[in-house]
C-alpha positions in Angstrom: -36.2 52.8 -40.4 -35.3 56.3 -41.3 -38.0 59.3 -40.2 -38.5 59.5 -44.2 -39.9 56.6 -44.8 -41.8 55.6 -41.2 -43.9 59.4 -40.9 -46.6 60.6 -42.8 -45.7 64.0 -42.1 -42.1 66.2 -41.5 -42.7 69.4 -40.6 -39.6 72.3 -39.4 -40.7 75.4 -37.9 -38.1 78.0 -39.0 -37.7 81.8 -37.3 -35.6 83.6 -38.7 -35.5 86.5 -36.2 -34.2 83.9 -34.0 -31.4 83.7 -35.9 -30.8 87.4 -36.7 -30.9 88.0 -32.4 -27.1 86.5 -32.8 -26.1 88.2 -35.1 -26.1 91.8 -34.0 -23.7 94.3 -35.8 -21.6 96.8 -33.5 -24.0 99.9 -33.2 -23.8 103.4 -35.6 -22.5 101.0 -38.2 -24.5 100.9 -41.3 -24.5 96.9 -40.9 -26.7 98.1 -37.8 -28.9 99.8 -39.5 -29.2 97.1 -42.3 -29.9 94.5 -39.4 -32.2 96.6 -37.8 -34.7 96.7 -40.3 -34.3 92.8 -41.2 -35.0 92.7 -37.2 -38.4 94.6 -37.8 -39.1 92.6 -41.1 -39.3 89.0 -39.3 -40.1 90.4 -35.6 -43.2 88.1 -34.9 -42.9 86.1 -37.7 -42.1 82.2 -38.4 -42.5 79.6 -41.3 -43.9 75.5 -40.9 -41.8 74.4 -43.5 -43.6 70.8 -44.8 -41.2 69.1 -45.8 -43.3 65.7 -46.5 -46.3 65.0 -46.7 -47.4 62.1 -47.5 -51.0 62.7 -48.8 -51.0 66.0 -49.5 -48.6 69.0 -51.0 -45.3 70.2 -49.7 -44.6 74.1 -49.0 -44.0 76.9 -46.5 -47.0 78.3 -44.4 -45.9 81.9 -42.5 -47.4 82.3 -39.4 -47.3 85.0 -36.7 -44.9 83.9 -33.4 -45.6 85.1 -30.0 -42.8 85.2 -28.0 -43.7 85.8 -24.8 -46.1 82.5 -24.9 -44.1 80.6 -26.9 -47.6 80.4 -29.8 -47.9 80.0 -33.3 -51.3 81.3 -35.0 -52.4 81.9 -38.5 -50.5 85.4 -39.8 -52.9 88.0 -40.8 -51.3 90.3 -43.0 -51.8 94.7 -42.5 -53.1 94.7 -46.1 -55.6 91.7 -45.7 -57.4 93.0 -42.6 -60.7 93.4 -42.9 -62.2 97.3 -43.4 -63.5 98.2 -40.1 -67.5 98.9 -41.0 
């Protein structure tokens, strides 16, 4: 059988910062600068792509990415922190 039909669940973690690392521009050129800030933008960031599921919905979840341990935890955004009483 094919992994469609035997699991109940396909998940794909995706990073796109991963991605970007091989991809670096020549420096002082503005495709640099460009890169650098998509660098900053996805820097400790991934995505569980669900791509079935066979009970429940389908989507993207973003989570933060530590690389240095190699571990995934929930993403807590700047502007969802909680005020500090």
């Amino acid at each position: 059988g094919s992994i469609e039909q035997d699991a109940d669940v396909v998940m794909f973690v995706y990073r796109e910062e991963y991605y970007l690392k091989n991809k670096e521009p020549r420096e002082g050129t503005p495709e640099h600068a460009t890169w650098m800030s998509e660098m900053e933008r996805a820097h400790g960031r991934a995505e569980c792509i669900i791509g079935k599921q066979r009970h429940g919905p389908t989507g993207t979840v973003a989570l933060a990415f530590e690389d240095e341990v190699t571990r995934f935890s929930n993403l807590v955004e700047s502007d969802h922190m909680p005020v500090p009483m």
